[in-house]
N, C-alpha and C positions, 0 to 999 in steps of 0.2 A: 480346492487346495489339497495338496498331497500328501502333507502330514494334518492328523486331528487328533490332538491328543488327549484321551482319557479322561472322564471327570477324575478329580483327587479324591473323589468321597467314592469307597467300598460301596457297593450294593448289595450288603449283607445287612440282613433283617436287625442282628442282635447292634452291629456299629451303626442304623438309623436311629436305633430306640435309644441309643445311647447318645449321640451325638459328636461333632466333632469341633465344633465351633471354637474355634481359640486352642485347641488340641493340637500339640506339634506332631507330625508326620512321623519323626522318627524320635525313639526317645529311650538312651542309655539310661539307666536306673542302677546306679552302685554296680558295676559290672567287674567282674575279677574273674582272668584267667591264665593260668600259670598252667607250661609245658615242663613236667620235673621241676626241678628245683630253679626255672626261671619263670620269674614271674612277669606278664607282660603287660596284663593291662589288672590293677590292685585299685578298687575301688572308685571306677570310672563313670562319671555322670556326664551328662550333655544333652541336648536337644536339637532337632533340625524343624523348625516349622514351614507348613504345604509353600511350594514359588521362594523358598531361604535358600542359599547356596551359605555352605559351613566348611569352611576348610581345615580341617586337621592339618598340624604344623609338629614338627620337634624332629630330633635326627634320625638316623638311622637305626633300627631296631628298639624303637619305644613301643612299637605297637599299633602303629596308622593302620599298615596295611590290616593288623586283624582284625580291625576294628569293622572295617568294610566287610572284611569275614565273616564276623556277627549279624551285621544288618541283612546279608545274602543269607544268613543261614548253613553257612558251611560249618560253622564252627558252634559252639554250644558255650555259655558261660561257663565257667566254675559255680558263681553263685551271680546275683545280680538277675535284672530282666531286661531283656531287647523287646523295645517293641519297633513294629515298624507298618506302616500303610495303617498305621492308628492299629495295630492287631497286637496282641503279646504272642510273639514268636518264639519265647525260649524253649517251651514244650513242643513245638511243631514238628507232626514226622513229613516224611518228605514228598508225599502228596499234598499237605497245607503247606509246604513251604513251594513246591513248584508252583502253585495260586499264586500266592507271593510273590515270585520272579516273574511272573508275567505281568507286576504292576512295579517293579525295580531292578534295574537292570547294570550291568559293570563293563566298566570298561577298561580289562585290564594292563599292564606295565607293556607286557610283550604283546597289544592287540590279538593274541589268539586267536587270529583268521587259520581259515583250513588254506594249506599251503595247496592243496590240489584244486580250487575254486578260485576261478577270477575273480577281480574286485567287484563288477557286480553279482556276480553268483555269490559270494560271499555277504553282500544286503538285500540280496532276495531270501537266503536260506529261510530267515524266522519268516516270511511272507508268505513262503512256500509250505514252511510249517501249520500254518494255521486251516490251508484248505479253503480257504476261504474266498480269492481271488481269483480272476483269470490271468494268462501269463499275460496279456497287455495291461493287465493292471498294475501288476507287480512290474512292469516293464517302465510304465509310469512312476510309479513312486521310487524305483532304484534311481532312477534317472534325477528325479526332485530332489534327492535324499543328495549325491553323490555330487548336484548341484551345490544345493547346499552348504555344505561342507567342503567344496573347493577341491575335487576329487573327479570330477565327471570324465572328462577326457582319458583316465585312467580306466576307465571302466573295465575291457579287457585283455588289461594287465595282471599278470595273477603277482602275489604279495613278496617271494622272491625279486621281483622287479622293483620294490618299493621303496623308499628309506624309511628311516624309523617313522621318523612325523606323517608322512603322508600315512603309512599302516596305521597309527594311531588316529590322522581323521577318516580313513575310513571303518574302524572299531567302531566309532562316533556313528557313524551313516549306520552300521547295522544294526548297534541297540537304538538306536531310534525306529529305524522300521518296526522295531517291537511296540512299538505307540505307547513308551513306558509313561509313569508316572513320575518319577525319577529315575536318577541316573550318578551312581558312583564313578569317580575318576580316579584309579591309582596311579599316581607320580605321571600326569599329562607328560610333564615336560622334560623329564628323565631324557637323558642320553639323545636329545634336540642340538642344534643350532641355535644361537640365539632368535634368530628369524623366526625360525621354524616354532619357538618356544611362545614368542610374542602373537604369530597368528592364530594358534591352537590358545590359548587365552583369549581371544578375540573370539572364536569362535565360540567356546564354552561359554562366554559372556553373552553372546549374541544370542545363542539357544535359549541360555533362562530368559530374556527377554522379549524373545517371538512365543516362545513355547511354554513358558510360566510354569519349567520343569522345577521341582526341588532337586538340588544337588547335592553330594558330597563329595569332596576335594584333596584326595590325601598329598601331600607337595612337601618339598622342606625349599621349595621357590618361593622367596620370602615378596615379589614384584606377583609373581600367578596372582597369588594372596591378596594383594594388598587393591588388584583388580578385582578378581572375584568373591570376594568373601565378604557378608553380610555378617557373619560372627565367627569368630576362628575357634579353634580347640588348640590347646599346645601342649604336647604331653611331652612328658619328663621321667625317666626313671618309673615308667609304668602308673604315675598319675596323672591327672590334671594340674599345671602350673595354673591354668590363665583361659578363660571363658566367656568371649565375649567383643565388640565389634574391634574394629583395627585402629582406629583410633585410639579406642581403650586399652588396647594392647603396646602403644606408643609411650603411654604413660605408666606401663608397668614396671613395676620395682625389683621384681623378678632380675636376679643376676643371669639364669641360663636366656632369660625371654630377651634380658636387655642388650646379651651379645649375638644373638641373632638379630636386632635389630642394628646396632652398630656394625657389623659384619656385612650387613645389605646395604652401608651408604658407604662402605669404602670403596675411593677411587683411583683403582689400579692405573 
């Protein structure tokens, strides 16, 4: 098989002795971070546990995307702790935090392929990076990967030839050749087709499910959601509304939660 992905469990001495059993993967702890006098995320808790797909929900500029910011490490709390791959990352300087992204990896809003690399040169890059393969190897797994992900034929095409959705699954193909552990999604389905929006769901889905990836989901696609997500987050005004499965979410009382819900069943 082409892809093998990673134990979930660190092979660090101090997280054996400690364990991780029952321990969720990623885990916000009171998290507040305010840019000047806007505050984005005031007191934010959550959890993602190891094979959980979480989708953060709420509109535009609540704080989704920093939230992903945090778990990559770009960003730093105010106060609060990020932990993430079972590790407390809020202290990490940027050699523990590159260990880090080599077991969580993002897939961001604009795909961020290098515009001067074909689509396959673009998910060989981290294959190439590691040193580790021959180029028939790496030859093999771009090809599995691009499969995959509904992409193959594309291969050399470079990413100006692309539409959005097709650059975003192949974004998909190249942190996957990273053989992550997980895998962040900002706004899949941002600026798609509706087609386009429905397959890219499809395939996110079908990932956790071959590859028993944990996810995170940042969407204000209240259908992405309602596919993917094992527990939602729905932040509001820089907190937490509502935490917890989608079902559960169905039955909330919440007036901003419950016009997001009724906004998703009107029939234009």
């Amino acid at each position: 098989m082409y892809y093998e992905p990673v134990s979930a469990t660190p092979q660090q001495p101090e997280a054996n002795e400690n364990g991780h059993k029952g321990a969720p993967y990623i885990d916000f702890r009171h998290v507040s971070k305010a840019f000047g006098d806007n505050h984005v995320l005031t007191d934010v808790s959550f959890d993602v546990m190891p094979g959980e797909t979480v989708c953060i929900l709420g509109r535009s500029g609540v704080g989704k995307s920093v939230s992903l910011h945090h778990i990559m490490g770009f960003l730093k709390p105010d106060s609060g702790r990020v932990i993430v791959a079972f590790e407390d990352i809020t202290d990490y300087d940027n050699q523990e935090l590159e260990r880090i992204r080599k077991k969580v990896t993002m897939v961001f809003q604009n795909g961020a392929l290098f515009d001067s690399l074909t689509v396959g040169e673009n998910v060989a890059f981290p294959l190439r990076e590691r040193r580790e393969l021959s180029e028939e190897q790496i030859f093999q797994i771009v090809d599995g990967l691009l499969d995959m992900v509904g992409v193959k034929p594309m291969r050399d095409l470079f990413p100006a030839e692309l539409s959005t959705g097709m650059k975003r699954s192949v974004a998909i193909a190249r942190a996957l050749a990273a053989q992550p552990e997980c895998v962040l999604y900002d706004e899949p389905t941002t600026m798609v087709d509706p087609l386009m929006a429905q397959l890219l769901g499809d395939l996110i889905k079908r990932l956790k499910l071959q590859l028993h990836l944990t996810s995170v989901v940042v969407t204000h696609d209240m259908r992405l959601a309602r596919k993917l997500a094992d527990r939602v987050v729905f932040l509001h005004d820089a907190r937490v509304l509502f935490f917890g499965t989608y079902p559960e979410m169905e039955q909330c009382e919440e007036p901003i939660v419950r016009e997001f819900l009724e906004l998703d069943e009107l029939k234009i």
